[in-house]
SEKOL-436931 format. One record per residue (C-alpha): x, y, z; residue in three letters. Coordinates in pm, 1 decimal. Example, Ala and Ser with C-alpha at 12.3 -4.5 7.8 and 13.67 -1.06 7.14 Angstrom:
<atoms>
<atom <1230.0 -450.0 780.0> "ala">
<atom <1367.0 -106.0 714.0> "ser">
</atoms>
This chain:
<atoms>
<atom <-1460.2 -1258.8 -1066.1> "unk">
<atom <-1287.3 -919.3 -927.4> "unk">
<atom <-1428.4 -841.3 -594.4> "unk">
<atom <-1392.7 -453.6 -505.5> "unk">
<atom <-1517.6 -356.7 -89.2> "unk">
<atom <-1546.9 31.1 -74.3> "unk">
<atom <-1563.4 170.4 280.2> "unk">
<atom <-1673.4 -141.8 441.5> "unk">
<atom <-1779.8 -108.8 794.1> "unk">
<atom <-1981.5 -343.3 1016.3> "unk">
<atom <-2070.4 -217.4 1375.6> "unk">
<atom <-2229.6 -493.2 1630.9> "unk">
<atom <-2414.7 -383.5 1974.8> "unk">
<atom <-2198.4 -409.6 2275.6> "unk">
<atom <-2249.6 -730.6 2466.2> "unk">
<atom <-2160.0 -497.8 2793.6> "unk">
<atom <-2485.5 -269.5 2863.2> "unk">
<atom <-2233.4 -29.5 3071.3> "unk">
<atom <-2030.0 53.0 2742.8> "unk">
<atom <-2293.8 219.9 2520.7> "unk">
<atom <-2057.5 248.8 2207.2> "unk">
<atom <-2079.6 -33.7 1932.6> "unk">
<atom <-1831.0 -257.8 1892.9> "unk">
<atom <-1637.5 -248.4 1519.9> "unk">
<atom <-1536.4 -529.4 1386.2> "unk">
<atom <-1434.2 -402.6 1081.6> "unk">
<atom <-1332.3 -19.2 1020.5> "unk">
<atom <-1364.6 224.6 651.8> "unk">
<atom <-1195.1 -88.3 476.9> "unk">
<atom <-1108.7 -108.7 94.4> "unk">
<atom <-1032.2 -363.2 -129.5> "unk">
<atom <-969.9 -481.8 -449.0> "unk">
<atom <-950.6 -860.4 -545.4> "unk">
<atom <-868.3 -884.7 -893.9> "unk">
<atom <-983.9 -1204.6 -1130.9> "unk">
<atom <-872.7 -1538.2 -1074.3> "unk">
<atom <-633.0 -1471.7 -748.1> "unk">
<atom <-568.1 -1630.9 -426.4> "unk">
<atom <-631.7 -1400.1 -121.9> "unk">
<atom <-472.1 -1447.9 235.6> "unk">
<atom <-682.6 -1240.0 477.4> "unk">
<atom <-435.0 -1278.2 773.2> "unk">
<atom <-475.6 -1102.8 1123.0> "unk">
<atom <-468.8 -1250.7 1510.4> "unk">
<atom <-823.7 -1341.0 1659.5> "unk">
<atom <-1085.7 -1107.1 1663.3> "unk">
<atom <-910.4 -873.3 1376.5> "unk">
<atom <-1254.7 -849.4 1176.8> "unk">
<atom <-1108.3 -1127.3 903.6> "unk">
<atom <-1406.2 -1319.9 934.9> "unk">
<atom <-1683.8 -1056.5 965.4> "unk">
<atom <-1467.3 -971.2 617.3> "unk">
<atom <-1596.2 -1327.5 435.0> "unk">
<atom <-1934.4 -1297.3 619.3> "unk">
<atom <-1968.2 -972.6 422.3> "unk">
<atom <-1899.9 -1086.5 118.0> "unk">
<atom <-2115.0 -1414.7 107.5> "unk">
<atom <-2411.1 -1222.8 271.9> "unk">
<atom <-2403.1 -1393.8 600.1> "unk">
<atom <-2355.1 -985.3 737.9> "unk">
<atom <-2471.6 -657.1 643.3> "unk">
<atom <-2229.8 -384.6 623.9> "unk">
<atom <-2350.7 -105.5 859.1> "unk">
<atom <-2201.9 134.0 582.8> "unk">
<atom <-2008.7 52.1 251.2> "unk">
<atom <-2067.4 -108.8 -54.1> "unk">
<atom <-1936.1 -442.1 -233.6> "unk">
<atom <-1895.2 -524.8 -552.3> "unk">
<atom <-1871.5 -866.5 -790.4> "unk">
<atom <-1728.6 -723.9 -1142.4> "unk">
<atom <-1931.2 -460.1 -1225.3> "unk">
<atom <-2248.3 -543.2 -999.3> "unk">
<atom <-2318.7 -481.8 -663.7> "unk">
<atom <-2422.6 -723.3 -405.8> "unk">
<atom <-2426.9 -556.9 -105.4> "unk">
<atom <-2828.2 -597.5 -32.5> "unk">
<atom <-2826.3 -968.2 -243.3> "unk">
<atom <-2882.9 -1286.7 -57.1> "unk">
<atom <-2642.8 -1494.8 11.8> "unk">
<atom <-2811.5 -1744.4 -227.0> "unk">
<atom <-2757.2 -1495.7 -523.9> "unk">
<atom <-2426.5 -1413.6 -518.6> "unk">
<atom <-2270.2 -1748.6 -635.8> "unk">
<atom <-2071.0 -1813.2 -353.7> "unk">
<atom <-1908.5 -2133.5 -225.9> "unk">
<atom <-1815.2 -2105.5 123.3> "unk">
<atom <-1631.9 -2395.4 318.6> "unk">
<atom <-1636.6 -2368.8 709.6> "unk">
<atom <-1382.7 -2460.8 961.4> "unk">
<atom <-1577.3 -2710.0 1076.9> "unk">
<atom <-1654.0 -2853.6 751.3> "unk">
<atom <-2028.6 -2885.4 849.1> "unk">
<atom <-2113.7 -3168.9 660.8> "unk">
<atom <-2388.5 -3402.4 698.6> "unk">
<atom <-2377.1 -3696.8 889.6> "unk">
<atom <-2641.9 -3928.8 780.9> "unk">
<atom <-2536.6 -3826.1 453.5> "unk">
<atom <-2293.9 -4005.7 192.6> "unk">
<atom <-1978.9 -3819.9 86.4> "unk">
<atom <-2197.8 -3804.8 -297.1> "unk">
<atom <-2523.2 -3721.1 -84.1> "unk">
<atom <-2378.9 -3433.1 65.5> "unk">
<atom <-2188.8 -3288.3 -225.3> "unk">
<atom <-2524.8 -3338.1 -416.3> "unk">
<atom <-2698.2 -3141.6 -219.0> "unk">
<atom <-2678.9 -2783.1 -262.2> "unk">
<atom <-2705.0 -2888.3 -612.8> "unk">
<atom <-3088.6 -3004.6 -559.5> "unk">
<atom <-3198.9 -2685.1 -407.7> "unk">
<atom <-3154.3 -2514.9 -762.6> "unk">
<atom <-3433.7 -2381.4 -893.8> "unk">
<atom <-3557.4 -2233.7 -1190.2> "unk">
<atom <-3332.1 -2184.4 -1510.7> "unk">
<atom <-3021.2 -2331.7 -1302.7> "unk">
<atom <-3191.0 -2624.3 -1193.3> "unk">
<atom <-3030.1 -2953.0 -1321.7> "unk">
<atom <-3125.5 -3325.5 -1434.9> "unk">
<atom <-3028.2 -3634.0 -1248.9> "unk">
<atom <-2713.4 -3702.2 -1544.0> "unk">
<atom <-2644.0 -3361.7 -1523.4> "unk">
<atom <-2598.8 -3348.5 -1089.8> "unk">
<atom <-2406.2 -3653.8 -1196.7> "unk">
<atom <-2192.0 -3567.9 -1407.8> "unk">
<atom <-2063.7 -3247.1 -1202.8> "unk">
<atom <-2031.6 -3443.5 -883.8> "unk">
<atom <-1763.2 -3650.4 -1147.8> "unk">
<atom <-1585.7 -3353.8 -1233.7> "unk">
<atom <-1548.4 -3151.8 -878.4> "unk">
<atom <-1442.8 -3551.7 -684.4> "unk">
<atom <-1195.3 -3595.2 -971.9> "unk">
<atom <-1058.4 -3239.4 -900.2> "unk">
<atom <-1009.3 -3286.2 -559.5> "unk">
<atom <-958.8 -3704.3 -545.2> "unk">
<atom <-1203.6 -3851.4 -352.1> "unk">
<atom <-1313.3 -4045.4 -631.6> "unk">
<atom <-1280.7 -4374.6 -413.4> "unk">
<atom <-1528.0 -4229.0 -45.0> "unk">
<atom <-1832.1 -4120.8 -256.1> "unk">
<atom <-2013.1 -4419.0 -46.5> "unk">
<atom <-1835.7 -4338.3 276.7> "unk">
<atom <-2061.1 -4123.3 586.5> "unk">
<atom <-1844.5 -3836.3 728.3> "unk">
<atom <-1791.8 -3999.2 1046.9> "unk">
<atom <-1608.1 -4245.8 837.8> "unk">
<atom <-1339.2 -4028.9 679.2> "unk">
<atom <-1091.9 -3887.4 789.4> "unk">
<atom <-1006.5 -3493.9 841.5> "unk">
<atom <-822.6 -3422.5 543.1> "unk">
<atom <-1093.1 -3622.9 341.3> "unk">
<atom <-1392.3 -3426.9 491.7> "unk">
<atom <-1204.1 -3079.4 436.4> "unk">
<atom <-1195.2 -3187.5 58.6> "unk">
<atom <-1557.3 -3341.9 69.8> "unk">
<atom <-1641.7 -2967.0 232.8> "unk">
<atom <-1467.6 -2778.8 -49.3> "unk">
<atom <-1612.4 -2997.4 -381.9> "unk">
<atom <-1974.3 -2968.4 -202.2> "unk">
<atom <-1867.7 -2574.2 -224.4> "unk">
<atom <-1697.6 -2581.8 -602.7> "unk">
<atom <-1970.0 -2820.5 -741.5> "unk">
<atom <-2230.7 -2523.0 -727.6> "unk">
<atom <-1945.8 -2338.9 -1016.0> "unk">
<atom <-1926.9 -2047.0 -785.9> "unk">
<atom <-1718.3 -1708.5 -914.8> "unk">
<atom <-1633.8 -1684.0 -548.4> "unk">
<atom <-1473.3 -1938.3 -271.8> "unk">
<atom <-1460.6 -1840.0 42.2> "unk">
<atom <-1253.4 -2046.1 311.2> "unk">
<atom <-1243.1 -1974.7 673.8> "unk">
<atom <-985.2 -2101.8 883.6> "unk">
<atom <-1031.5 -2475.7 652.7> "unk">
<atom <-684.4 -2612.3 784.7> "unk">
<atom <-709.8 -2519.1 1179.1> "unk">
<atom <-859.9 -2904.7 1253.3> "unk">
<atom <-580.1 -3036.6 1073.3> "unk">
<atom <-264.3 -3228.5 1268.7> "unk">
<atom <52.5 -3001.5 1115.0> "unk">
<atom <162.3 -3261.9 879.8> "unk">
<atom <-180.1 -3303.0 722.0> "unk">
<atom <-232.9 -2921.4 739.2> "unk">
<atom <121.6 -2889.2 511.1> "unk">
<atom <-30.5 -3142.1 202.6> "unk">
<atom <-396.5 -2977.3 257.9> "unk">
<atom <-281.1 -2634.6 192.4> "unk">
<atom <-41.3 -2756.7 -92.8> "unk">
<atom <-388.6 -2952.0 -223.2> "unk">
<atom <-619.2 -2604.9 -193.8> "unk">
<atom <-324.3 -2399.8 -376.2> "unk">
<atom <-359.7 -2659.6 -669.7> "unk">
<atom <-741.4 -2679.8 -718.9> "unk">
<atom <-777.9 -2331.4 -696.9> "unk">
<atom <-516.2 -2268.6 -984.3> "unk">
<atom <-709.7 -2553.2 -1226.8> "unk">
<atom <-1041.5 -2383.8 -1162.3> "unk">
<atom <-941.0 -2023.1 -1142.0> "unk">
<atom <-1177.6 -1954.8 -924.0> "unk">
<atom <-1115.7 -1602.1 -695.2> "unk">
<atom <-1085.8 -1746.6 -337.6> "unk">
<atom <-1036.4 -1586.5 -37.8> "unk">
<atom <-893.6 -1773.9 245.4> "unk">
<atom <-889.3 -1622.8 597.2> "unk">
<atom <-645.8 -1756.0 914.5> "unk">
<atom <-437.5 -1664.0 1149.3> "unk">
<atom <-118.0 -1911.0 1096.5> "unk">
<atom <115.0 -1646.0 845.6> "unk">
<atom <310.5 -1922.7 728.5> "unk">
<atom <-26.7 -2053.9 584.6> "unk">
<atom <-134.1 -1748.3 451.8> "unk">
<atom <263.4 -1685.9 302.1> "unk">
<atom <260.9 -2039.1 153.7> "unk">
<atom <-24.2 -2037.9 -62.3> "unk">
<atom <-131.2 -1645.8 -161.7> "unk">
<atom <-101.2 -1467.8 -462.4> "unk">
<atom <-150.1 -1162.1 -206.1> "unk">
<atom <-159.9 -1106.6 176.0> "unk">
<atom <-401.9 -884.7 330.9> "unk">
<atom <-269.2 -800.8 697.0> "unk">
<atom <-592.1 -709.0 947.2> "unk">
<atom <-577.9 -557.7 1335.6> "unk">
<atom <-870.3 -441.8 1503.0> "unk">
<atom <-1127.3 -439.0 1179.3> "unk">
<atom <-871.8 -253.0 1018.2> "unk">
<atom <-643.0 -311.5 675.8> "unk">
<atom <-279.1 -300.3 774.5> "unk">
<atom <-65.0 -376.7 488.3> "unk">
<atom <-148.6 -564.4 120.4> "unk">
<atom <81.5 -727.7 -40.3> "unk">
<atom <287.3 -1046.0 -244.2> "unk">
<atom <372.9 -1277.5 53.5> "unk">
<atom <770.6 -1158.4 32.3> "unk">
<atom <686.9 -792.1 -27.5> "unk">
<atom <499.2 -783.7 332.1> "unk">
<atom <787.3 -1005.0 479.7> "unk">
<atom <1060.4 -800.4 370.8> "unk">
<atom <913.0 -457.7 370.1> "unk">
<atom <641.7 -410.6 653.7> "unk">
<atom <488.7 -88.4 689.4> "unk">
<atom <462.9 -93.7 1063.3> "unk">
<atom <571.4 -291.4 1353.5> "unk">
<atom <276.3 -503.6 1416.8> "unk">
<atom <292.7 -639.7 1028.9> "unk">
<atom <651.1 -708.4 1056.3> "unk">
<atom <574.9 -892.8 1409.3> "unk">
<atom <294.6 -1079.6 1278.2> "unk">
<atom <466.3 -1228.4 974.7> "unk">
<atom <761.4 -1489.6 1021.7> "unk">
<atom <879.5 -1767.7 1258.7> "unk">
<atom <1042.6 -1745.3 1477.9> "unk">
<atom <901.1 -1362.6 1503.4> "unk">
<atom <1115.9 -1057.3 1490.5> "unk">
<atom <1334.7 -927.3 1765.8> "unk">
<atom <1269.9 -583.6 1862.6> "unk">
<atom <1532.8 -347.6 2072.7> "unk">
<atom <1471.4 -59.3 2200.1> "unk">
<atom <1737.0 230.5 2053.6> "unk">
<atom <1822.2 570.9 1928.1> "unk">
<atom <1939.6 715.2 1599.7> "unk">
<atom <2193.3 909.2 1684.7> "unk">
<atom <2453.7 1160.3 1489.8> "unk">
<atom <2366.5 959.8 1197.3> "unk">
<atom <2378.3 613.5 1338.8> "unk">
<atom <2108.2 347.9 1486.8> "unk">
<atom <2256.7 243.9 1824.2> "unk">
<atom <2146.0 -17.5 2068.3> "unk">
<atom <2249.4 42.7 2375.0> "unk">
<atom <2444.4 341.5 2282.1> "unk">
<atom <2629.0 134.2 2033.0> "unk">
<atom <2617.1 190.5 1659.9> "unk">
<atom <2436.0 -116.0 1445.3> "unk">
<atom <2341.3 52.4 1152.7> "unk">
<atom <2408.6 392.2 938.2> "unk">
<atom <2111.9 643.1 967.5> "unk">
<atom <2266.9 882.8 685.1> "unk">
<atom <2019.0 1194.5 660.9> "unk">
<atom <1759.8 1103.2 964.2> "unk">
<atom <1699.2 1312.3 1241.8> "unk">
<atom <1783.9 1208.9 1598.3> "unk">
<atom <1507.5 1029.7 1736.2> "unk">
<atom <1428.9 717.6 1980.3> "unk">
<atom <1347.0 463.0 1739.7> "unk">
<atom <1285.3 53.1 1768.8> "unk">
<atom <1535.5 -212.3 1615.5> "unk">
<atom <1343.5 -476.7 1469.6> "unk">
<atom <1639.3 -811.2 1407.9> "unk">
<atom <1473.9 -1087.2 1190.0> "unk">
<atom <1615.2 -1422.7 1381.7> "unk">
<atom <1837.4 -1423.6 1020.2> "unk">
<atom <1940.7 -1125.1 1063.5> "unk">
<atom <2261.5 -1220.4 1329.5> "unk">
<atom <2625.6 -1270.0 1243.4> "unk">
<atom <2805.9 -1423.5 1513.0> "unk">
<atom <3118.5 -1184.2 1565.4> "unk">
<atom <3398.6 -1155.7 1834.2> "unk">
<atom <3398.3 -803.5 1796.6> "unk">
<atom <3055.3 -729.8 1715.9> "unk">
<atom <2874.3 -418.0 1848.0> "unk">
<atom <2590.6 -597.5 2002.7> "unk">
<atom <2648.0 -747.4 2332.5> "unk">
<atom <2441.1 -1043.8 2403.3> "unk">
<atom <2366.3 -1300.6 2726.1> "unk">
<atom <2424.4 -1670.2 2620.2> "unk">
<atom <2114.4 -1871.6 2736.2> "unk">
<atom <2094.2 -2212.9 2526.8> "unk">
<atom <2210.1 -2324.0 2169.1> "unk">
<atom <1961.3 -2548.9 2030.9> "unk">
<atom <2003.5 -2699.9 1650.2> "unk">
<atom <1739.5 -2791.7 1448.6> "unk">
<atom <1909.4 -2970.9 1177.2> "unk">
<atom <2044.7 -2746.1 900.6> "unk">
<atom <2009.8 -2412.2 1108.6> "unk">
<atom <2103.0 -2355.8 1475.7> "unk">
<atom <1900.0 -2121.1 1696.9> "unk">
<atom <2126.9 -1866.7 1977.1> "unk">
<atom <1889.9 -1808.5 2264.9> "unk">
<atom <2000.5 -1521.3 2394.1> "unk">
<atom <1943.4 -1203.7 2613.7> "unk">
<atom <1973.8 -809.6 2620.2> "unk">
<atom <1860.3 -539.0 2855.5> "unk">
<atom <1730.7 -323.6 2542.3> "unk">
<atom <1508.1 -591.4 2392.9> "unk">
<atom <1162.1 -596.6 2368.9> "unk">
<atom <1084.8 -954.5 2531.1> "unk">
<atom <1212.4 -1236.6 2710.5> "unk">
<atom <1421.7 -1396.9 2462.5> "unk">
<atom <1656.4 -1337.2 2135.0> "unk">
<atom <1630.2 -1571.2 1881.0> "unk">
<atom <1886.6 -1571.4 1640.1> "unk">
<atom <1915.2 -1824.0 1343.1> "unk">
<atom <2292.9 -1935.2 1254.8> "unk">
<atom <2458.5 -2183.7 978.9> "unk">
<atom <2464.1 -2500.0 1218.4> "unk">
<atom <2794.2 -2560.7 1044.0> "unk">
<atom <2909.7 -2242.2 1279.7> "unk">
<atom <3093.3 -2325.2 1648.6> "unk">
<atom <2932.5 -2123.5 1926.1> "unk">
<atom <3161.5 -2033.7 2176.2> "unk">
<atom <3070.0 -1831.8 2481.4> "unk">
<atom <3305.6 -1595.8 2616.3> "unk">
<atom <3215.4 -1512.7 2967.3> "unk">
<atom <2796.3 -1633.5 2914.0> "unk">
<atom <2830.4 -1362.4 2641.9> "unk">
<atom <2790.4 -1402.6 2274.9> "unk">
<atom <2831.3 -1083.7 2003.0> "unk">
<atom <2664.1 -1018.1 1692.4> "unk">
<atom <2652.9 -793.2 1418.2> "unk">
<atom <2389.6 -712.2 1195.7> "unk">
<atom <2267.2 -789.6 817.9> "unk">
<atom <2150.9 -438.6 727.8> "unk">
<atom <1906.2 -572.1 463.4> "unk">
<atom <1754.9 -800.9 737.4> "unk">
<atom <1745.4 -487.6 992.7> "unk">
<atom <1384.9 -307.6 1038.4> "unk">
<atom <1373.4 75.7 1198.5> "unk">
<atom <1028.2 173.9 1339.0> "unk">
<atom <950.8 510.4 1475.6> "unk">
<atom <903.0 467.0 1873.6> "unk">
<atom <578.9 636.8 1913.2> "unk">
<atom <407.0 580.2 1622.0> "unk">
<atom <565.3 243.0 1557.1> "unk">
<atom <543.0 292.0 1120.1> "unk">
<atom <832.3 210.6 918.5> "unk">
<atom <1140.6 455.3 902.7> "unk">
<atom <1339.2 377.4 582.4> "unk">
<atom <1676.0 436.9 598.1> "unk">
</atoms>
């Protein structure tokens, strides 16, 4: 099912009766979700990402804008209309209910046409535990399971309804890391053998990168950047996109294009062929560094710490934007200090300039 937003805003009251405006949570924002895909809606907390999925299941009302399923809008149906499946963060399943109990039930509040026989409840409570292997808890409370098992008893009692839409918000963030990894590995898989459109909100990027057909990037109710996961990475349209996505995040200098050149600290890192002078900011992704005696950048050594395949060059410099550098070497590579002083130079395809000001993307 395509899902098309047009002009989607949502306004709430202002909790503090000395500011009259509204807040908005989300701001003029347009989508389009095509058939079948796998949608990372990605943003920091309080970016309007959630307000987003509320819109589209019906749990909000835009203040202005319109939504769409296909060819039919939905903006003033019920939530119970739209064929949604929605699975919460906090699973909300319930307790005195079995695992089959629970995935049953949204199934016995059909009504009319849709409503279904005993074998027939049955046999789709078969198909959607198969799908997501749970085949052996359907007898199990939720107090007896554990996290991974209730996120997957959350998202069959959400599939078992055949919804055109699933909506997931924030499903992993309960998860220990490790359990998070094979979740999210688990979601990408069932949501490829149903086909089902799914939109999955959070604020973890490596999440979002792992597992998206696209990435939408949000800040302040407002769409940043859309994307394949490797398009955003590698070409970010601004400085808070590029920030947001990667780990560890991008180092930002402050410099100048000058005569031609980008120049930290009035030395040249980069051609500039054909840009005006300007101040401008130098955004280093931590793969970015080449360890070089006679590099142009000039850096304080603080700690080397390896982590296995890669080694990490904590580092300093009176232009950058932040406490620490963090530049990712070969651990196979010596790191010798001269002085407390290491040098780099740059990899100019892993080199970002942003305008100072206006902090969008200046392509070189």
């Amino acid at each position: 099912m395509k899902i098309v937003l047009q002009h989607l805003t949502k306004r709430f009251p202002n909790r503090n009766k000395k500011i009259k405006e509204d807040v908005i949570a989300v701001n003029d924002f347009d989508l389009e979700i095509p058939d079948g895909k796998l949608i990372g809606l990605l943003g920091p907390s309080g970016c309007g990402k959630s307000t987003v999925l509320n819109l589209i299941c019906g749990l909000e009302k835009p203040t202005e804008g319109r939504i769409f399923f296909g060819e039919t809008e939905v903006t003033d149906l019920p939530p119970e209309k739209r064929g949604v499946g929605l699975v919460f963060q906090n699973y909300a399943l319930y307790p005195h209910l079995s695992v089959y109990d629970n995935i049953k039930f949204p199934l016995e509040n059909l009504r009319g046409s849709e409503k279904l026989t005993k074998e027939e409840m049955d046999a789709r409570i078969r198909e959607v535990v198969s799908l997501v292997q749970i085949d052996g808890l359907l007898e199990r409370k939720p107090n007896e399971l554990s996290g991974g098992q209730q996120q997957r008893v959350a998202i069959a009692r959400a599939l078992v309804k055949m919804p055109q839409v699933l909506l997931l918000d924030e499903p992993l963030s309960n998860l220990d890391a490790r359990l998070r990894i094979q979740t999210r590995e688990e979601l990408k898989r069932i949501q490829v053998e149903t086909g089902i459109t799914t939109i999955f909100v959070t604020h973890d990027q490596e999440e979002a990168m792992s597992i998206s057909d696209t990435i939408v990037v949000m800040k302040d109710g407002v769409l940043q950047q859309q994307g394949e996961p490797q398009e955003i990475y590698d070409e970010p349209v601004n400085l808070f996109v590029a920030s947001f996505l990667g780990t560890p995040k991008i180092n930002v200098f402050t410099g100048e294009i000058k005569n031609g050149q980008v120049c930290i600290d009035h030395m040249p890192v980069l051609e500039a062929n054909g840009q005006a002078d300007r101040e401008v900011l130098v955004a280093v992704r931590p793969e970015g560094f080449v360890l070089d005696e006679n590099g142009p950048l000039s850096c304080g050594f603080v700690s080397r710490e390896v982590m296995g395949r890669d080694t990490s060059i904590v580092a300093t410099h009176g232009d950058f934007q932040g406490e620490r550098i963090r530049a990712i070497i070969p651990s196979e590579q010596e790191v010798s200090p001269e002085n407390g002083m290491v040098r780099f130079s740059l990899k100019p395809h892993k080199v970002r300039i942003f305008d100072a000001k206006t902090q969008t993307r200046i392509k070189l």
